[in-house]
Rosetta silent file (secondary structure, phi, psi, omega in degrees, C-alpha in Angstrom):
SEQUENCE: XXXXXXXXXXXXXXXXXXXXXXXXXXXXXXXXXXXXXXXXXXXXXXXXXXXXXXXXXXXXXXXXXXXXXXXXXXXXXXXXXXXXXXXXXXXXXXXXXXXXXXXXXXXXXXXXXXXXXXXXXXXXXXXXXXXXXXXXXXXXXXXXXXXXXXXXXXXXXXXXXXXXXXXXXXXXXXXXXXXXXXXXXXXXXXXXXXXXXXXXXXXXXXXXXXXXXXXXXXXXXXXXXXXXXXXXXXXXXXXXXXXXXXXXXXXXXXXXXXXXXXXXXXXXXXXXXXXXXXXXXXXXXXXXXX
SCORE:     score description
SCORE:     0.000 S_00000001
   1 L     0.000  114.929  168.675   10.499  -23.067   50.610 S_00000001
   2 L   -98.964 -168.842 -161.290   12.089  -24.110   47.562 S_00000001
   3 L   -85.867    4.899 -171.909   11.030  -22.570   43.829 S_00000001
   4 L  -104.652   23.138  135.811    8.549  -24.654   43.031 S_00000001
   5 L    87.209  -44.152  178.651    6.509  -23.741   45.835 S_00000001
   6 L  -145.575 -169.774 -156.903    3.789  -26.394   46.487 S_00000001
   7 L  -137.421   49.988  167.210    3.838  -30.866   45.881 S_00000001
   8 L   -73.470 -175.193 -156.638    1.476  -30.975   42.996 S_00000001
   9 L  -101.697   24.962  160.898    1.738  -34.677   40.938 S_00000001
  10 L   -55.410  158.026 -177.214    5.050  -34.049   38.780 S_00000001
  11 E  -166.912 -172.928 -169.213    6.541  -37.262   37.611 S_00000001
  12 L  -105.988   -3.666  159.642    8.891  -38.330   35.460 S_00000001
  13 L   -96.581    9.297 -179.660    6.545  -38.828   32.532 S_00000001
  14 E  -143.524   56.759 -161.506    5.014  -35.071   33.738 S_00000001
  15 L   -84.968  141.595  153.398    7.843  -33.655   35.032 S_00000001
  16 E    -2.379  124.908  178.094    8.297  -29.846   36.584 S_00000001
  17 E  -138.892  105.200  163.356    9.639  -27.378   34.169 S_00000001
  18 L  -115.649   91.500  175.503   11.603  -24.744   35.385 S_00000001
  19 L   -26.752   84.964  168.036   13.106  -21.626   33.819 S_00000001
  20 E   -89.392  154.025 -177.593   15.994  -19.984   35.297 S_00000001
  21 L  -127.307   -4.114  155.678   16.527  -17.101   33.275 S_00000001
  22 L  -129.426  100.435 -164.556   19.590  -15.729   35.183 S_00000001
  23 L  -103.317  -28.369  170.335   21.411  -18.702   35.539 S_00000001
  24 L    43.478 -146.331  -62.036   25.296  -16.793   35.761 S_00000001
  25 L  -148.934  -16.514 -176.421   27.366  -19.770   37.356 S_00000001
  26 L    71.927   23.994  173.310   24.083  -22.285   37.718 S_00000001
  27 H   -45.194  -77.682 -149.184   24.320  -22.290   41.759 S_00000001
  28 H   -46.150  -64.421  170.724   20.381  -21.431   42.082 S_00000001
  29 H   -35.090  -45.023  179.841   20.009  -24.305   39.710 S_00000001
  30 H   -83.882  -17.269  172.461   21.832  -27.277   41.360 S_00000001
  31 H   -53.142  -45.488 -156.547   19.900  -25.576   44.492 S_00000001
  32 H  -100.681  -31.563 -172.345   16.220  -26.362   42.959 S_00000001
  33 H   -91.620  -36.725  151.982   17.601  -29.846   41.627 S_00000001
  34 L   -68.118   16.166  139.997   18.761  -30.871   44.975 S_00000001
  35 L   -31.044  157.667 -175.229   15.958  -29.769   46.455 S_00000001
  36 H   -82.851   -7.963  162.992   13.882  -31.896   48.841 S_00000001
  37 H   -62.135   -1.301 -172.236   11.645  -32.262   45.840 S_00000001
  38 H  -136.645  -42.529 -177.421   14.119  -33.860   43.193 S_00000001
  39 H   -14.138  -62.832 -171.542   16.568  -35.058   46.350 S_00000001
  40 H   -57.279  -35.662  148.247   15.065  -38.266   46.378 S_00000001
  41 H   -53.477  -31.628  175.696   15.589  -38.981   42.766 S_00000001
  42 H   -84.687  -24.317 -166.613   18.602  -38.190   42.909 S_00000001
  43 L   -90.689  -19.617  178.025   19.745  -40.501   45.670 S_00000001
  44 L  -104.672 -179.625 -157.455   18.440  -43.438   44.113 S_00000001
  45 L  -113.342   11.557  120.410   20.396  -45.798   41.643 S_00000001
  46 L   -26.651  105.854 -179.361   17.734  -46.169   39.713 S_00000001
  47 L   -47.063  -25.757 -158.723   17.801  -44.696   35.420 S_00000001
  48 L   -54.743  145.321  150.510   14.269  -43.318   35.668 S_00000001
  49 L   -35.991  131.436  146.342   14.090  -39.590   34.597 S_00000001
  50 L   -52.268  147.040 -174.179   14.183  -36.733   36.904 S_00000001
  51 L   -96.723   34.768  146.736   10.421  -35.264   37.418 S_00000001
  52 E  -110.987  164.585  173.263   12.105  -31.550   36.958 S_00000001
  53 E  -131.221  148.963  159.690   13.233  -30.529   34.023 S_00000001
  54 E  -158.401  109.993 -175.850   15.467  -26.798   34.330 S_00000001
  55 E   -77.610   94.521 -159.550   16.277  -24.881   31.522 S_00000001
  56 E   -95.522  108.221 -174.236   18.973  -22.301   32.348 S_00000001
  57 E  -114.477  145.975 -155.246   19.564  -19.382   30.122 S_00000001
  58 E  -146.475  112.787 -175.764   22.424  -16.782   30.524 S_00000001
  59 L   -79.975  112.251  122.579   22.862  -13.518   28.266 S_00000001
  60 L  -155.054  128.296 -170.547   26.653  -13.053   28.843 S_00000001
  61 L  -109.119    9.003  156.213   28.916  -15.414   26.970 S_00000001
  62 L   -80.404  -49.454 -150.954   31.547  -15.575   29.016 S_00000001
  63 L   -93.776  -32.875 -174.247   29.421  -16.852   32.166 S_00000001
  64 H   -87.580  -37.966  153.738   27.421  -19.243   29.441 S_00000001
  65 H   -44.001    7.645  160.963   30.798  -20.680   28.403 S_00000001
  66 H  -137.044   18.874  148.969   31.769  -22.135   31.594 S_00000001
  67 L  -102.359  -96.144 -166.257   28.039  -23.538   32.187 S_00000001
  68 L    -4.364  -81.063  163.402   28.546  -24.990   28.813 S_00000001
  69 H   -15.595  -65.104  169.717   32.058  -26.079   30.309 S_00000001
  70 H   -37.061  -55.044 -170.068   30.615  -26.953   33.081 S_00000001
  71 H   -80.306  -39.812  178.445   27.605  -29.504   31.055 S_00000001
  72 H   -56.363  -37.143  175.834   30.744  -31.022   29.255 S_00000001
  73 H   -71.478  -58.355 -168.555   32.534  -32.362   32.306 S_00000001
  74 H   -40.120  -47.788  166.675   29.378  -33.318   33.486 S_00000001
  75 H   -42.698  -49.594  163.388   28.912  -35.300   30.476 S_00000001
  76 H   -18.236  -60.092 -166.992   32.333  -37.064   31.529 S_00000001
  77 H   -68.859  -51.247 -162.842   31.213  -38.211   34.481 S_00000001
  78 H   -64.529  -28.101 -166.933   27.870  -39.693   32.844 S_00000001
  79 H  -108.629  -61.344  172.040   29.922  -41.595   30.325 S_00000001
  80 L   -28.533   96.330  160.726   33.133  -42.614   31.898 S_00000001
  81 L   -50.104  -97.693  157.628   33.693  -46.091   32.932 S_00000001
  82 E  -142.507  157.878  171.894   37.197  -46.283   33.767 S_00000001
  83 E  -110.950  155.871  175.742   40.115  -44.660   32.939 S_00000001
  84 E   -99.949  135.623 -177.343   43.641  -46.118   32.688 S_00000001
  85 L   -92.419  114.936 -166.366   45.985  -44.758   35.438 S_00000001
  86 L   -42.356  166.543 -150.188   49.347  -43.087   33.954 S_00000001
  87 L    19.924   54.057 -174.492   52.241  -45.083   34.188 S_00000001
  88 L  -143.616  138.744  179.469   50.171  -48.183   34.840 S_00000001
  89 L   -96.045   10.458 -175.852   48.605  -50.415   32.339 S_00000001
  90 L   -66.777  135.526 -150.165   46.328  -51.054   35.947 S_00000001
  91 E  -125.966  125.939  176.395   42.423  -49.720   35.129 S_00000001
  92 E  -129.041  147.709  178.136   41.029  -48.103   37.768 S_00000001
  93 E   -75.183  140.014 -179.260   37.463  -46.992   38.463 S_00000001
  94 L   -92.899  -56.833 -149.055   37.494  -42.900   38.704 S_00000001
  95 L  -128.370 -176.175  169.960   33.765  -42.644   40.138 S_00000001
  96 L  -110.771  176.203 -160.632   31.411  -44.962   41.482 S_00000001
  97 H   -67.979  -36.049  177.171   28.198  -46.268   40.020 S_00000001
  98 H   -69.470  -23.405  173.076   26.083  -43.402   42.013 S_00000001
  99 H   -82.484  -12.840  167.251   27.943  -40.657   41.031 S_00000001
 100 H  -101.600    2.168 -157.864   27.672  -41.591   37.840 S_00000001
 101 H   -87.207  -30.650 -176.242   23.990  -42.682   38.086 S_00000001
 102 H   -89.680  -25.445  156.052   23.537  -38.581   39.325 S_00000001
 103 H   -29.638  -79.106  176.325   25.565  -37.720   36.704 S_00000001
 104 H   -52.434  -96.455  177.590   23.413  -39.022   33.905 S_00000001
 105 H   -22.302  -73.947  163.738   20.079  -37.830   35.741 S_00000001
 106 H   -43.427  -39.424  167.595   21.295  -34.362   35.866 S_00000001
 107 H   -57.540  -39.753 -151.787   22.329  -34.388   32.207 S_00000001
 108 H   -64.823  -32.941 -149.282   18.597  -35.856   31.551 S_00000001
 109 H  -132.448    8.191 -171.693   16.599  -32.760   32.958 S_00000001
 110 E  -101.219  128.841  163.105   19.612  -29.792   32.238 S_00000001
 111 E  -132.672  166.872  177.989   19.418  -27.599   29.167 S_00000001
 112 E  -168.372  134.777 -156.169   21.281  -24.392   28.553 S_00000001
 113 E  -125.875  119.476  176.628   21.032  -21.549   26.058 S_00000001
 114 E   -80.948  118.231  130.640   23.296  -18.438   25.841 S_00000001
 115 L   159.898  151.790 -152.249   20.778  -15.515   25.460 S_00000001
 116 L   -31.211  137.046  177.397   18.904  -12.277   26.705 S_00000001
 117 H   -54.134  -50.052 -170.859   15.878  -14.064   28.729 S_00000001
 118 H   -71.022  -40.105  139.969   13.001  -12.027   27.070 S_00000001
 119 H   -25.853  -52.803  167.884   14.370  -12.649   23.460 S_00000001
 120 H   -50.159  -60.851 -167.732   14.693  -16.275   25.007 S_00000001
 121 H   -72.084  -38.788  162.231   11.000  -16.641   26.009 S_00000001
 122 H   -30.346  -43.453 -164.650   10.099  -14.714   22.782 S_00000001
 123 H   -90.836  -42.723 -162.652   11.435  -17.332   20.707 S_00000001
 124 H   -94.662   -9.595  173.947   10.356  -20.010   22.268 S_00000001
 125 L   -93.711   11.858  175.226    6.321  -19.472   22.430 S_00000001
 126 L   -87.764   -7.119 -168.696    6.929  -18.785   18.708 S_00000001
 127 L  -102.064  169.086 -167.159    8.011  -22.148   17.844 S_00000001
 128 L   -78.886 -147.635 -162.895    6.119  -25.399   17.149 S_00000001
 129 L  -107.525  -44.436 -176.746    6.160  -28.385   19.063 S_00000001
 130 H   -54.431  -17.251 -173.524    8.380  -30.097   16.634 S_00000001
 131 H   -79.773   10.085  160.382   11.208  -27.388   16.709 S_00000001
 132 H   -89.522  -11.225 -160.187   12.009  -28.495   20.479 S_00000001
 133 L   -71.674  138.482  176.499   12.881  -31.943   19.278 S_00000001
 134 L   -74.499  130.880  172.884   16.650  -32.540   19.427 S_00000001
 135 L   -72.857 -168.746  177.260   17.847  -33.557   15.542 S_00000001
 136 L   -63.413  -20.588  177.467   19.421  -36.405   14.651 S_00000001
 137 L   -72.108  -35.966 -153.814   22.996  -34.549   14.932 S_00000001
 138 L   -87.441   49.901 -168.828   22.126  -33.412   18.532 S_00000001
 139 L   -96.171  120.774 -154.456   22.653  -36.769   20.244 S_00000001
 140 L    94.400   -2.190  174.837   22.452  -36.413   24.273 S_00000001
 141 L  -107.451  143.358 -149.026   21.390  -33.486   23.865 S_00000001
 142 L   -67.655  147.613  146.165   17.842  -32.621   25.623 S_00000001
 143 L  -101.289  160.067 -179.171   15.490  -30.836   24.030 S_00000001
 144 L   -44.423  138.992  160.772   14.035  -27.165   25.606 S_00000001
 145 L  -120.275  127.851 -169.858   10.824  -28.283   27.431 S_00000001
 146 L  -134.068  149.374  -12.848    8.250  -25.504   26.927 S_00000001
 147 L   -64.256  136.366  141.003    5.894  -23.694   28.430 S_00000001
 148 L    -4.778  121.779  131.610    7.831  -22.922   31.967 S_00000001
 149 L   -36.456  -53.860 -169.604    5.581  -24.212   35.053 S_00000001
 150 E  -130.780  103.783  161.812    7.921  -21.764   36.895 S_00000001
 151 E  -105.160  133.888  173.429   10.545  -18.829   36.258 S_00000001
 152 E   -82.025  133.991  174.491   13.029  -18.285   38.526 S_00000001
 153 E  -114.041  133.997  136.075   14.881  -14.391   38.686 S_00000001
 154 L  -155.105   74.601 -167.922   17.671  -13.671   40.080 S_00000001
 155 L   -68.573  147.615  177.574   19.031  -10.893   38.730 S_00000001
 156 L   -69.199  104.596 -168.992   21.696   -9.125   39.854 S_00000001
 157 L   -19.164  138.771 -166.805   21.320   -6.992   42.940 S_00000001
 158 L   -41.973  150.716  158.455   21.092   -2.550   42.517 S_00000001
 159 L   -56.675  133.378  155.883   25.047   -1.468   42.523 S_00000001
 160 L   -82.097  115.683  166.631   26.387   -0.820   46.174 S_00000001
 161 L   -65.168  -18.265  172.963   27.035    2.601   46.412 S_00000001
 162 L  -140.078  141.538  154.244   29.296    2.037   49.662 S_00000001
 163 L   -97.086  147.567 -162.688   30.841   -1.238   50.995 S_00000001
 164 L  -102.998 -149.247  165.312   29.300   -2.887   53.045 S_00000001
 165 L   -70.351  173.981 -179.766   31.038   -6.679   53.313 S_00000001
 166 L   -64.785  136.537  154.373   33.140   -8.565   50.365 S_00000001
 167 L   -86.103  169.992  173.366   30.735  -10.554   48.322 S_00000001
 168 L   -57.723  139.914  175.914   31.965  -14.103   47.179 S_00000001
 169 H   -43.867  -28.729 -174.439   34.410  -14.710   44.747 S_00000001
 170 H   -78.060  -51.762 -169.772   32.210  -16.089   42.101 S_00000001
 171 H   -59.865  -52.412 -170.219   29.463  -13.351   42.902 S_00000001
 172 H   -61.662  -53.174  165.329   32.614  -10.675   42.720 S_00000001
 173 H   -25.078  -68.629 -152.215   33.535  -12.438   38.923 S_00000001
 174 H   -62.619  -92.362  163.717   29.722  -11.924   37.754 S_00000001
 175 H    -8.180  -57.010  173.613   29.581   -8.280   39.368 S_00000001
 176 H   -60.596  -56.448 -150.050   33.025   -7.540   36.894 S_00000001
 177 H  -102.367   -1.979  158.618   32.096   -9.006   33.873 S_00000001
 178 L   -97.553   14.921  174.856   27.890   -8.131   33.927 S_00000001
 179 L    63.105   55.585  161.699   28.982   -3.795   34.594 S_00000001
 180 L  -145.003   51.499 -179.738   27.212   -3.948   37.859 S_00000001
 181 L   -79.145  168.112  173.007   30.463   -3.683   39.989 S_00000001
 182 L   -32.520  119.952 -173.681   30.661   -1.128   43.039 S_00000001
 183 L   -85.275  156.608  179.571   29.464    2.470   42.465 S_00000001
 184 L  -143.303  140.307 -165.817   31.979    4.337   44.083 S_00000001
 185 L   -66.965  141.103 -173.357   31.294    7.852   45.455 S_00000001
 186 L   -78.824  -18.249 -176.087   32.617   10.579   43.366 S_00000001
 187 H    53.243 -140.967 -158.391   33.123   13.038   46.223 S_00000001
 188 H   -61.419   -7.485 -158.466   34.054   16.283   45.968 S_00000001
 189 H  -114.184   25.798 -173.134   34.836   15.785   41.979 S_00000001
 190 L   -87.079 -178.588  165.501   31.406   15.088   41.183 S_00000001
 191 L   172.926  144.079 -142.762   29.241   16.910   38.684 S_00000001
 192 H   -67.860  -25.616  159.474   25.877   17.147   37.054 S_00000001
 193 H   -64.727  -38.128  165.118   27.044   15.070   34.190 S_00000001
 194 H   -40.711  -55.776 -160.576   28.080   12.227   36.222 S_00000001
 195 H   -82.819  -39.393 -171.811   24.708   12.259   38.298 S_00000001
 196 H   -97.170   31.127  154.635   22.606   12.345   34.863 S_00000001
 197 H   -54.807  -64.056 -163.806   24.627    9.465   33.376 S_00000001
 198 H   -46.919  -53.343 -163.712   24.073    7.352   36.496 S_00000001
 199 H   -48.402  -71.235 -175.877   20.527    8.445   36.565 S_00000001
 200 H   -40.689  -60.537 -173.749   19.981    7.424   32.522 S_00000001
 201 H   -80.257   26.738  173.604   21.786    4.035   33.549 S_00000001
 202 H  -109.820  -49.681  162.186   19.548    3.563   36.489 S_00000001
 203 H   -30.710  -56.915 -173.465   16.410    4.060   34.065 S_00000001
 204 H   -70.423  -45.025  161.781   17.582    1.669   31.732 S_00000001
 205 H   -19.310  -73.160 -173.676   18.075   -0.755   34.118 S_00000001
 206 H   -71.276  -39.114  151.066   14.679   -0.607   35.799 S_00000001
 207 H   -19.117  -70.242 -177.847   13.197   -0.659   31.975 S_00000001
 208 H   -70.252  -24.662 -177.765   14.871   -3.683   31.355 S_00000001
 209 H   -93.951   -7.492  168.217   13.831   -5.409   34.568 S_00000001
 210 H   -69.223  -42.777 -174.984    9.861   -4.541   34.035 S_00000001
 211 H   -56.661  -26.146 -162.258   10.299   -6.189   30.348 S_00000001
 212 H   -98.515  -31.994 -162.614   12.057   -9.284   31.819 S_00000001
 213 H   -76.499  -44.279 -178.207    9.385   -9.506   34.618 S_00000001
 214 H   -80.102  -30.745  171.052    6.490   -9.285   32.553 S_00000001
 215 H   -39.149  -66.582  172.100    7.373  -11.841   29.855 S_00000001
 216 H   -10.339  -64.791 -178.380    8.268  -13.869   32.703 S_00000001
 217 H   -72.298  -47.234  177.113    4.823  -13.627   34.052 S_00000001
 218 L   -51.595   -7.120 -173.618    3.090  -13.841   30.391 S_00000001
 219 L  -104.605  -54.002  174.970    5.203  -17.197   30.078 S_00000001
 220 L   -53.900  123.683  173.247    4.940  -19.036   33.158 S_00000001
 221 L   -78.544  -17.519 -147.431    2.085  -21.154   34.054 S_00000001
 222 L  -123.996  -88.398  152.599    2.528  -21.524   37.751 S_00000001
 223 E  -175.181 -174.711  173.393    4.434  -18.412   38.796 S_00000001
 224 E   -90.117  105.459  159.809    7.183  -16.236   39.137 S_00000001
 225 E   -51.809  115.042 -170.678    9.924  -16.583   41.169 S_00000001
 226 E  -156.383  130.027  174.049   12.168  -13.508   41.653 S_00000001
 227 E  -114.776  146.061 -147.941   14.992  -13.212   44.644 S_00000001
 228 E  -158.220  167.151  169.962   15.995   -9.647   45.662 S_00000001
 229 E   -74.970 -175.458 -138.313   17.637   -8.324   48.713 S_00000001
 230 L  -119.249  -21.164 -163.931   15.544   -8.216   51.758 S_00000001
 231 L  -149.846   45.790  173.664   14.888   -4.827   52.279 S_00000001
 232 L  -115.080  127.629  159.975   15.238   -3.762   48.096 S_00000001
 233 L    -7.405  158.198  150.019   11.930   -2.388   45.912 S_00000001
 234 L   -28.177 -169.414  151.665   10.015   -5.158   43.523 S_00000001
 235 L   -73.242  106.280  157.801   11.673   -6.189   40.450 S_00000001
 236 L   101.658   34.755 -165.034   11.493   -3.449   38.254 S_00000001
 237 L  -149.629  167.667  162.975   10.740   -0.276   40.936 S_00000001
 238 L  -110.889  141.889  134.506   12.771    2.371   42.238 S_00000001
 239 L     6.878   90.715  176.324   13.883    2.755   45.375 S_00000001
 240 L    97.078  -25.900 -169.897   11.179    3.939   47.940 S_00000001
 241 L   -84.284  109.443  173.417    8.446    4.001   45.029 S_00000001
 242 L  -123.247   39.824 -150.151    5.776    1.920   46.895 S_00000001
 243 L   -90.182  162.524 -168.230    2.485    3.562   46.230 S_00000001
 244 E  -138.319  170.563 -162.128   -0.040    0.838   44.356 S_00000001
 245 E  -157.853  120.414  168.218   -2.866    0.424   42.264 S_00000001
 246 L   -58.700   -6.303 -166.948   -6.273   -1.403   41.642 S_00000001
 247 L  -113.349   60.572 -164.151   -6.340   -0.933   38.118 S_00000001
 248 L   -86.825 -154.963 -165.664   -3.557   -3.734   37.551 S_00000001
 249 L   -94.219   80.754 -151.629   -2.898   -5.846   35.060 S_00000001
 250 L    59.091   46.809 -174.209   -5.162   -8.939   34.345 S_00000001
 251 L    86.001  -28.164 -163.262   -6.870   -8.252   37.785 S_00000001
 252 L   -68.922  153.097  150.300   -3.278   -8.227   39.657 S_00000001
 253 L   -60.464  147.746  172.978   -2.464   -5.027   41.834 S_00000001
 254 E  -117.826  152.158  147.703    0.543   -2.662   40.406 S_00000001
 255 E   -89.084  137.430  163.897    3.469   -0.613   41.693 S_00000001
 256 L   -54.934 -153.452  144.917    3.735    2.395   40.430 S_00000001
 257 L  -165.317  141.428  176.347    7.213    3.516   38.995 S_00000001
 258 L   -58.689   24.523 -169.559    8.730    6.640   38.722 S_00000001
 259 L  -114.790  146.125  168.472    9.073    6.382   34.797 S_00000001
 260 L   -62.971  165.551  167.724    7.951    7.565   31.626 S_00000001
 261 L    86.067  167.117  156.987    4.859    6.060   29.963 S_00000001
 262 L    -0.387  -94.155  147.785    3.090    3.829   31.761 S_00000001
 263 L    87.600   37.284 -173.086    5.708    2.430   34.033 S_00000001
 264 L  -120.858  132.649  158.211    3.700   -0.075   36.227 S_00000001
 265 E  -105.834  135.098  164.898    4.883   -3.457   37.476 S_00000001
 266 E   -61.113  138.423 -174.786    2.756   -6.264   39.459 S_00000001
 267 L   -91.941  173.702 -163.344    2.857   -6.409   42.649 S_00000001
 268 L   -72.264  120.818 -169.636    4.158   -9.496   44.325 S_00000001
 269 L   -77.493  -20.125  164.551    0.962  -12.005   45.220 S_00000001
 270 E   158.613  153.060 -162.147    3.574  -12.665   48.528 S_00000001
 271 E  -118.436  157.716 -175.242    7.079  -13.085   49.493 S_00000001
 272 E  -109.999  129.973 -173.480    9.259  -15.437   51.335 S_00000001
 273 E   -79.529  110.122  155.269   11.812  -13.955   54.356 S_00000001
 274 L  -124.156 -173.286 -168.355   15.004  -14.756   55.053 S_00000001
 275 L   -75.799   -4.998  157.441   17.443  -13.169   57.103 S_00000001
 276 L  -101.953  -48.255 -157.627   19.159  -11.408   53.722 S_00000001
 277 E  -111.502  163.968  168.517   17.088  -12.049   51.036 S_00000001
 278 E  -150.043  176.088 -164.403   13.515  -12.536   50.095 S_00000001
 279 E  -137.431  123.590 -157.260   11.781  -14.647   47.094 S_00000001
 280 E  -103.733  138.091 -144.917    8.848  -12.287   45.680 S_00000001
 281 E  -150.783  119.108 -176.258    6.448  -14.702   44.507 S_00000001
 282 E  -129.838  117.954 -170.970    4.038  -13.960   41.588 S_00000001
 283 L   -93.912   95.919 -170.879    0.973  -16.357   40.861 S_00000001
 284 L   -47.225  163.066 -139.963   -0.383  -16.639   37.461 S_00000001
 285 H   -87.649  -50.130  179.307   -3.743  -15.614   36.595 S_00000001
 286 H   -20.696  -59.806 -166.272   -4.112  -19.669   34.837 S_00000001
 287 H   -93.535   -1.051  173.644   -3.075  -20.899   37.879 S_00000001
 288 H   -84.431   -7.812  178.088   -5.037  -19.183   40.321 S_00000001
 289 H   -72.319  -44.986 -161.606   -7.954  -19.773   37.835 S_00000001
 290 L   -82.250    0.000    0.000   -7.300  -23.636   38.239 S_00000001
């Protein structure tokens, strides 16, 4: 299962539009564009537009500067002919015509925006149709394609309280520079201030991930994507809270949550298994309508 979940009649004049909204390093992304659903597109040497579009947005501007980075080289590639080889006046090809043919095709359907997702989605059902339009300054560059079919979550996984194995280098980067590095037990030096700090920054957390989840669902036509560890709460839950409720949200079942106020999240219309991870799957009311 990849995110966009079923082989409806995208095309490259209708093409797929998919939100990541925690894009950190853009893995997930090049994941969903090499998919077996865009694969084929990609492999040929054919100009036509991909029929995805994926918009990747990243609050942290460190992590969106080297996807930026990242879109520039790419741009290289897409444009670059040949280069002249140093101390030669002999012109050599650097890539070949397919790599630059995937090149191009990936610029065509990639856009990316430094900022908080829910601020992001905020913005963007406020604006017309013309204010996605690239200007006249902005040349190669795509405009946002809006409304989302699909947003993709992947937020970063609860703090480990113990280790367990190393995560990846890239993963260990992210973990440093988003504050959601290694909790580390306080032991015998512990103390009730510590425990309600954590607690307040556990709260806030879980706050922030009901807020991101429901825009998410209020944006998305199609559904909600959201990957979590395999044996971790919803999006937006505590640990262990699993009790549920008929009186959900636009017909949907809730979780409860241990929080003030309200405090209710949807529950997941059904999830996908793997042997770490699972992909929580939430189906908008629109599209279960059509």
């Amino acid at each position: 299962k990849n995110a966009k979940g079923d082989n409806n009649n995208y095309s490259n004049s209708n093409p797929l539009v998919i939100y990541d909204l925690t894009a950190g390093l853009a893995r997930d992304t090049l994941i969903i564009l090499t998919s077996s659903f865009a694969a084929d597109a990609l492999s040929t040497s054919n100009s036509d537009p991909m029929p995805v579009k994926v918009h990747m947005v990243e609050r942290d501007p460190i992590v969106a500067a080297l996807v930026n980075d990242a879109m520039r080289r790419l741009k290289l590639l897409a444009t670059t002919i040949e280069r002249a080889e140093s101390n030669s006046a002999q012109t050599v090809e650097m890539i070949s015509d397919t790599e630059r043919t995937i090149a191009q095709k990936l610029l065509q359907c990639l856009t990316i925006e430094e900022s908080d997702a829910t601020t992001s989605l905020e913005r963007l059902s406020s604006m017309t149709a013309s204010q996605f339009a690239p200007s006249s300054d902005d040349e190669g560059i795509n405009s946002i394609p809006y409304p989302p079919d699909i947003c993709y979550l992947d937020p970063m996984f609860p703090p480990r309280k113990k280790k367990s194995s190393l995560v990846k280098k890239d993963m260990a980067m992210l973990h440093s520079l988003l504050g959601t590095a290694e909790i580390h037990s306080t032991g015998g030096n512990s103390n009730s201030n510590d425990y309600s700090s954590l607690e307040q920054i556990e709260k806030l957390r879980i706050m922030e991930e009901q807020s991101l989840l429901l825009k998410a669902c209020e944006s998305a036509v199609k559904r909600v994507v959201v990957k979590r560890p395999i044996g971790a709460p919803p999006l937006g839950c505590l640990s262990g809270d699993v009790s549920l409720s008929n009186n959900g949200m636009n017909g949907h079942d809730v979780v409860g949550t241990k929080l003030d106020g309200d405090g209710r999240v949807r529950k997941p219309s059904y999830d996908v298994r793997g042997s770490v991870n699972r992909w929580d799957v939430y189906i908008s009311s629109s599209s279960v309508q059509d």
